[in-house]
Phi, psi and omega in degrees: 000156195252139207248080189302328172329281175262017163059045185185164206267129169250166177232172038054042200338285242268337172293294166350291205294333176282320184291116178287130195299136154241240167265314189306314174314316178313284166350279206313306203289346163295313176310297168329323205275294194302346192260004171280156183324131168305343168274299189310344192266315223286336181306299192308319189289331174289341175278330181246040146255303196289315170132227169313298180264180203163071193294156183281008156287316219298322193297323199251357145297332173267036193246001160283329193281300214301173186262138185275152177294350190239155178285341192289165183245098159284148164321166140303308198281339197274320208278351172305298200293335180298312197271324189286312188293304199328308165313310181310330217251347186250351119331267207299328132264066156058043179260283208264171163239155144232138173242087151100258187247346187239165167232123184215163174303113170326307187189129183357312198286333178287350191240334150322288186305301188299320186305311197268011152292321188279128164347096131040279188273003181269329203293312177301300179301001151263347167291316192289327221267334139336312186261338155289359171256350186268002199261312159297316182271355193317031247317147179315330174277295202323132165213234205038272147337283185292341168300286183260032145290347183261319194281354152310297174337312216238293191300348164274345178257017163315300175352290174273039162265161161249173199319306175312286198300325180316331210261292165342297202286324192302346178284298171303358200254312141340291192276343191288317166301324172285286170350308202271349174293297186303008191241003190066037189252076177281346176273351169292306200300330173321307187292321171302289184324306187294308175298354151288317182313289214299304164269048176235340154091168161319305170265046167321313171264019156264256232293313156244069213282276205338283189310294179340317173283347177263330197281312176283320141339285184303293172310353182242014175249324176293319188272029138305296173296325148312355191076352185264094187280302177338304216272325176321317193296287208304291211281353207264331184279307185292291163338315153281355163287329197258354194289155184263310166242178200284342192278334173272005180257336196310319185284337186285312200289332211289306208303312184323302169333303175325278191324005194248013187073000000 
């Protein structure tokens, strides 16, 4: 609706958010995208790698870094000035809202369609290369949120890593998963875990028997507290086949024990 008040056109989040897209609407909204300035396309594709929402701390970490759509070598403040108007210009056409301190997607489909401009073979290596640049620039005190938006980030780019780092990040995924105990958040700290497990691979207890045992403990003590007993059972097992002593299995029975009521 157009705002006689305030002379500019408003939407209707939460109405929008209910609504299915349809195919032809998509059409357009590709057309919409694509026919925009290449920084405003390229700022919708860096917001639906990270996901709906998108706080403007998250934005301003990547902006020393991230690879720019132009070649030139900028300031901070030049690369400020490219991503806050781009937004402003993807505001004023009805892609993005800020409520507050964030910035999200008028409505699911529009963060599809921008997400599905970026190249296929492109999509893992800018996940990675996101969540290792907000990981970097990140403050030392900071964790919770922005921790795990960088550990999303990095756990979406498995594809490209290489061994050394798979072995790195399956560490982060540790403390972020523990992090996340400490937050009652058990179905996050669950995904960390299983996503550490997933990148140390099959031969996980030869090559990182110490983690594997902490990746798996945990993780079968959280979907303990999710109620997901099937899987408790399933991780419990395999720790007791694979623990080297009777002292590394002790913590698997207790949990296994719980699930018997």
């Amino acid at each position: 609706l157009f705002s006689l008040d305030s002379e500019c056109w408003k939407w209707d989040s939460a109405e929008i958010e209910t609504k299915t897209i349809p195919n032809d609407v998509i059409r357009l909204l590709v057309g919409k995208i694509t026919t925009l300035p290449l920084h405003v396309q390229y700022i919708l594709k860096l917001l639906s790698c990270i996901g709906s929402v998108c706080a403007e701390s998250t934005l301003r970490l990547l902006i020393n870094d991230i690879d720019h759509c132009t070649k030139e070598s900028k300031t901070t403040s030049d690369k400020e000035s490219d991503i806050f108007p781009s937004l402003k210009v993807a505001i004023d056409e009805g892609l993005v809202n800020k409520e507050g301190s964030s910035y999200h997607f008028t409505h699911d489909q529009v963060q599809s369609v921008a997400y599905s401009l970026i190249p296929k073979d492109e999509r893992d290596l800018l996940h990675l290369q996101i969540g290792s640049i907000i990981l970097k620039n990140m403050p030392n005190h900071e964790r919770g949120n922005i921790f795990f938006v960088a550990m999303n980030q990095l756990n979406r780019g498995k594809l490209v890593m290489e061994d050394d780092m798979k072995e790195w990040v399956a560490e982060l995924n540790l403390k972020a998963g523990r992090e996340a105990i400490s937050l009652s958040a058990f179905r996050n700290s669950a995904s960390f875990f299983e996503a550490g497990i997933s990148l140390l691979g099959s031969s996980c207890w030869d090559k990182n028997y110490k983690l594997s045992l902490q990746l798996h403990n945990f993780y079968a003590e959280v979907e303990f507290c999710n109620g997901h007993f099937d899987e408790v059972n399933r991780v419990t097992k395999i720790i007791i086949e694979q623990a080297k002593s009777f002292s590394d299995k002790t913590r698997a029975y207790l949990t296994f024990i719980k699930t018997l009521g």
